[in-house]
TORBALUM-851391 format. One record per residue (C-alpha): z, x, y; residue in one letter; residue number from 0. Coordinates in steps of 0.05 Angstrom, whole numbers. Layout:
N
R     pz     px     py rest  nr
R      Z      X      Y    A NUM
...
//
This chain:
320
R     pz     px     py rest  nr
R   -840    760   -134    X   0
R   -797    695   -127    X   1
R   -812    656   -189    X   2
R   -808    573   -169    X   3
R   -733    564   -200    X   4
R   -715    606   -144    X   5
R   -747    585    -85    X   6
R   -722    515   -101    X   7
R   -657    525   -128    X   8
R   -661    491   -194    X   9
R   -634    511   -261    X  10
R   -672    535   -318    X  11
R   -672    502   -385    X  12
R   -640    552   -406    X  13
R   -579    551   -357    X  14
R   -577    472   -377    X  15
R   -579    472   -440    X  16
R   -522    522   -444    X  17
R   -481    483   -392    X  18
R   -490    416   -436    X  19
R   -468    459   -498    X  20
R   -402    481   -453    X  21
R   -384    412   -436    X  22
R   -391    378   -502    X  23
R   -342    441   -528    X  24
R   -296    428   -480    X  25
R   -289    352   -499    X  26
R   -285    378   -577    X  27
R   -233    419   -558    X  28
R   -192    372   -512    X  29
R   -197    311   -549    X  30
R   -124    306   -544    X  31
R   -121    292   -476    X  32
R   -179    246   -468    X  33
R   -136    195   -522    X  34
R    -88    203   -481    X  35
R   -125    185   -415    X  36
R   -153    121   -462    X  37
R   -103     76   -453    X  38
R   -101     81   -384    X  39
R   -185     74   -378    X  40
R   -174      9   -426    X  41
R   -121    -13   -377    X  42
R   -165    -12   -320    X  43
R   -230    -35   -353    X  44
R   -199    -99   -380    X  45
R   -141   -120   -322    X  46
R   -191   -106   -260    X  47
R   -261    -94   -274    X  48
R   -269   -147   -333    X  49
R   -239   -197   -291    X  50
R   -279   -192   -234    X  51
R   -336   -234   -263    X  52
R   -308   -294   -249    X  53
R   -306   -271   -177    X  54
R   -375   -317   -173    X  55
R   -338   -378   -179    X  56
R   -324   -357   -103    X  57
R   -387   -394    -92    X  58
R   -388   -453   -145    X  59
R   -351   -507   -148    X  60
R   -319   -495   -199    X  61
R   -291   -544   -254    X  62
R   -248   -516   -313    X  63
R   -287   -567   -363    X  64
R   -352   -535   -346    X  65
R   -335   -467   -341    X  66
R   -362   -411   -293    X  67
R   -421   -408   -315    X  68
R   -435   -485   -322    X  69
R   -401   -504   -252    X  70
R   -450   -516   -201    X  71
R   -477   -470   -149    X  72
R   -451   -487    -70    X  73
R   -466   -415    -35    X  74
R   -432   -396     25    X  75
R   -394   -468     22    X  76
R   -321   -436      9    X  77
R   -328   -385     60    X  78
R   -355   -422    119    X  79
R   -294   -478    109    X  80
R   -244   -433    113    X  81
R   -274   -388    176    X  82
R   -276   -464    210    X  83
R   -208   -492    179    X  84
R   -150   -496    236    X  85
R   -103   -447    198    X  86
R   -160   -396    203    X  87
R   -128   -347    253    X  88
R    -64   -360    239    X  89
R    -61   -334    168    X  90
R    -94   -271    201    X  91
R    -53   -265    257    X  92
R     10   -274    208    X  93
R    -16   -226    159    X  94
R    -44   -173    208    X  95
R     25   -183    249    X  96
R     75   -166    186    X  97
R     30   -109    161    X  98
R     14    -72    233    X  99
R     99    -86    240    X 100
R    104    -51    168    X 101
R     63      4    175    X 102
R     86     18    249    X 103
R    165     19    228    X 104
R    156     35    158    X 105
R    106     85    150    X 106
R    145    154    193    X 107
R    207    138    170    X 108
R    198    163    101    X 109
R    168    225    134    X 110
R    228    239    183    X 111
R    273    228    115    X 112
R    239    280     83    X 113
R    241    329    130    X 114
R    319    314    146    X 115
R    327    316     70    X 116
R    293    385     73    X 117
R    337    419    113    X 118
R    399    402     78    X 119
R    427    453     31    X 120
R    424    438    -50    X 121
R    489    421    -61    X 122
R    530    351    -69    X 123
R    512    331     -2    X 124
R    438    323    -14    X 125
R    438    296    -78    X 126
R    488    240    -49    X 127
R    435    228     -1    X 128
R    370    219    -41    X 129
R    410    176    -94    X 130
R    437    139    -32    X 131
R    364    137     -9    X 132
R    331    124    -75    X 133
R    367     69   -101    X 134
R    354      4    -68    X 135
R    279     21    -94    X 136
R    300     -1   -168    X 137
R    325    -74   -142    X 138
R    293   -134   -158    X 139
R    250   -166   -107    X 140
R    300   -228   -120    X 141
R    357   -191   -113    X 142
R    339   -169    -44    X 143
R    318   -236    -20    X 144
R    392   -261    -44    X 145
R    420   -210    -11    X 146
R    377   -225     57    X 147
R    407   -303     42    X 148
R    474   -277     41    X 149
R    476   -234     93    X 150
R    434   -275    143    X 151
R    480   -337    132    X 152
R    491   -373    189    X 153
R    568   -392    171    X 154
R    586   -344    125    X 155
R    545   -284    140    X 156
R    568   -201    157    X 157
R    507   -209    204    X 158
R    532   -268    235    X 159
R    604   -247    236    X 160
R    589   -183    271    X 161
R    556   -218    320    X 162
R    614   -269    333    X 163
R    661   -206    331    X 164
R    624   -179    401    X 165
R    616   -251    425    X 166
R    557   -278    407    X 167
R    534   -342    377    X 168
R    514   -354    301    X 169
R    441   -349    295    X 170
R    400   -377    233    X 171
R    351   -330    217    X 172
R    320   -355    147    X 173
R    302   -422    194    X 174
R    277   -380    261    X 175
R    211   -372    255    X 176
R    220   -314    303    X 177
R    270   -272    264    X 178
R    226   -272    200    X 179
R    177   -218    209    X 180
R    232   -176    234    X 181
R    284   -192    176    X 182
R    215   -179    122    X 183
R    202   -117    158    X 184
R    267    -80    160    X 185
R    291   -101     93    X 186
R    227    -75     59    X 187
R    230    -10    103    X 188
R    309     -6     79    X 189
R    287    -14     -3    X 190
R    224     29      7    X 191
R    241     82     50    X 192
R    278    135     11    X 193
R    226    133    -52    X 194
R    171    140     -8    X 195
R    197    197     19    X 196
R    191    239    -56    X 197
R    122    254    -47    X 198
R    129    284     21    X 199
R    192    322     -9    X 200
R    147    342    -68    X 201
R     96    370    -14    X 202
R    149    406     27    X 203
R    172    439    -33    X 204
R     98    484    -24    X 205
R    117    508     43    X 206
R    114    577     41    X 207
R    182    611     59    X 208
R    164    675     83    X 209
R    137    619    144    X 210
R    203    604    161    X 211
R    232    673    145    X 212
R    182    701    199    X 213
R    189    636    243    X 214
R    270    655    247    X 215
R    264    730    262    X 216
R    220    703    316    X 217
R    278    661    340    X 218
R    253    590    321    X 219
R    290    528    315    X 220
R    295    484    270    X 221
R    254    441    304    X 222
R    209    479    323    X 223
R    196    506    252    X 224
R    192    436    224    X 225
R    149    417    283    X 226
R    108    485    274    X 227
R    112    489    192    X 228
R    129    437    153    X 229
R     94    385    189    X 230
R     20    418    192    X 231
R     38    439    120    X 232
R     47    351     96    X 233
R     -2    338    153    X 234
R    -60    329     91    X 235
R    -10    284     45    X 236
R     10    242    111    X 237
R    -69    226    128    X 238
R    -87    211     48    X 239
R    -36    166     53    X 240
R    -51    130    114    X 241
R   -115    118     90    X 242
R    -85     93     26    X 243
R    -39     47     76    X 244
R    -95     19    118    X 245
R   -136      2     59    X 246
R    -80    -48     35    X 247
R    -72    -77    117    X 248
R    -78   -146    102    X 249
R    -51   -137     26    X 250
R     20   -162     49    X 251
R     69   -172     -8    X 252
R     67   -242    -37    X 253
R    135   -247    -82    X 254
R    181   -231    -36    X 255
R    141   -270     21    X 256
R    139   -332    -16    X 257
R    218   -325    -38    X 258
R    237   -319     40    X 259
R    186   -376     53    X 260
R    209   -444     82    X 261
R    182   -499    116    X 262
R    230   -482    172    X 263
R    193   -409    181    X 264
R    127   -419    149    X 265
R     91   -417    212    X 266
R    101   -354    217    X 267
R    112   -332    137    X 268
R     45   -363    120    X 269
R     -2   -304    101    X 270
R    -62   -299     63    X 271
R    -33   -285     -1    X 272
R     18   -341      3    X 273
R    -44   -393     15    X 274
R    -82   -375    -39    X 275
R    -29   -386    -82    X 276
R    -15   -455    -49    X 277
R    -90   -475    -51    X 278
R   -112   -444   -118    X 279
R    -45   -449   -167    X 280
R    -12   -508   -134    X 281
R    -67   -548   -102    X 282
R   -127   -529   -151    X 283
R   -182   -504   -109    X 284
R   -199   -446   -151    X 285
R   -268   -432   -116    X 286
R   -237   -447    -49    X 287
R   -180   -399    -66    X 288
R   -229   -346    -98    X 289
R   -269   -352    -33    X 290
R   -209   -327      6    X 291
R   -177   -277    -40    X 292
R   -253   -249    -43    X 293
R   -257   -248     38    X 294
R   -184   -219     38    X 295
R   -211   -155     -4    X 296
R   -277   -143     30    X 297
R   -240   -125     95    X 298
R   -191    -82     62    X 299
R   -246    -50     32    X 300
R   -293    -35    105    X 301
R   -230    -24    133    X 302
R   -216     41     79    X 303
R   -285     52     84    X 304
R   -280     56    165    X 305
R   -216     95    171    X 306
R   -232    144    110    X 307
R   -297    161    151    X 308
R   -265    164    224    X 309
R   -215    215    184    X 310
R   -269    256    151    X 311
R   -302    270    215    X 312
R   -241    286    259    X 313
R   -209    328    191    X 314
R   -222    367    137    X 315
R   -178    311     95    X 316
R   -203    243     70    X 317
R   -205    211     -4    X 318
R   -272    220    -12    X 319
//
């Protein structure tokens, strides 16, 4: 006969017990590498969980003399200014333009560089290319705004000068509010581009060979066996980080945003990020700023939350 631990599928004491036993042996005998995992957890605990306590004063008023705790309570106060303040849906429109632009240019191009990459030989060629590639990642945010400057020059910038060479006219782009997404956009994909691409080269470095091997007696291109191989073989890395990119849609990058910010271009610079710094650091509305930055987060989250779960169902790959 079935005893009961069968029919239901539950572990006897016994089972348990030795299981516990297992685990706590394994941690004796890996201490080691849960110190090292410490600083790390400490890291974590301290610089983002810690801190969000004071996410409350998101709906005090708060007052630095009082504290958190002893500001006064104003509920939904914060939130329902800024959903009726005029620069409402402008921030959003700014910040959802510059991140769909990012993501749109941004986010194949390290793919196609990975795959080109791939199909070079090792030899000086290819390691010209990924250091060529790889090396505008480790300049400074200011560095690359300077450069933009310098470049983008009405009077005395290459941009400029080319286009004078073919005929044009001098155009100011640091002042044109319409040239700014496009000149944030293309520099970031030009600094980010060839380091994003290691962890698609780390993934084609799994492909199989005897793929390809069998793809070429076949008669295959090599097109066709990037299109046919590689590509399904990244396909999982490419979706995981998608997610990972839609998650941080309206998290557009406030340093080098705020160094390229004027008043010339501001209406179309001015994103969340930078107005939170304007209201909260410069202007002192800490709960009004708090309010925002808290509003800002909630929708990255649904939307990781949404896409994750639209990827789960239509694949076998998602983060959780």
């Amino acid at each position: 006969m079935l005893s009961v631990a069968d029919v239901t599928g539950s572990k006897s004491p016994k089972k348990i017990k030795t299981k516990k036993k297992f685990s706590s042996k394994r941690l004796k005998n890996s201490w080691q590498l849960y110190i090292f995992l410490l600083p790390a957890f400490l890291f974590f605990l301290v610089f983002c969980y810690e801190p969000m306590y004071g996410v409350i004063i998101a709906w005090k008023d708060y007052n630095p003399s009082l504290g958190i705790l002893g500001s006064p309570w104003v509920g939904w106060k914060h939130f329902i200014d800024f959903f009726h303040s005029y620069f409402f849906w402008d921030l959003i429109k700014n910040t959802l333009g510059i991140s769909v632009y990012s993501l749109v240019v941004g986010f194949p191009l390290p793919i196609i560089l990975a795959l080109s990459l791939n199909e070079l030989k090792d030899g000086f060629g290819k390691k010209f290319a990924q250091t060529i590639t790889y090396a505008p990642n480790f300049i400074s945010v200011v560095v690359i705004v300077g450069m933009i400057v310098a470049f983008a020059n009405p009077s005395t910038g290459m941009i400029n000068h080319v286009i004078e060479f073919f005929g044009g006219k001098p155009i100011n782009f640091m002042e044109d509010p319409k040239w700014f997404k496009t000149l944030y956009v293309l520099s970031n994909v030009w600094q980010s581009t060839g380091w994003s691409s290691v962890i698609y080269m780390a993934a084609l470095s799994g492909v199989d060979m005897q793929l390809h091997e069998a793809a070429m007696i076949d008669g295959a291109s090599r097109l066709q066996r990037a299109w046919h191989i590689n590509i399904p073989t990244i396909m999982p890395t490419i979706i995981i980080l998608l997610i990972m990119s839609m998650g941080n849609l309206l998290n557009v990058g406030f340093e080098k945003i705020i160094l390229m910010q004027n008043p010339l271009n501001q209406e179309a610079s001015d994103v969340i990020s930078t107005f939170v710094y304007r209201a909260g650091l410069v202007g002192g509305q800490y709960s009004f700023a708090s309010a925002i930055g808290l509003f800002n987060s909630v929708i990255n989250s649904i939307i990781l939350i949404v896409v994750n779960g639209i990827t789960k169902r239509y694949s076998e790959n998602s983060l959780w």
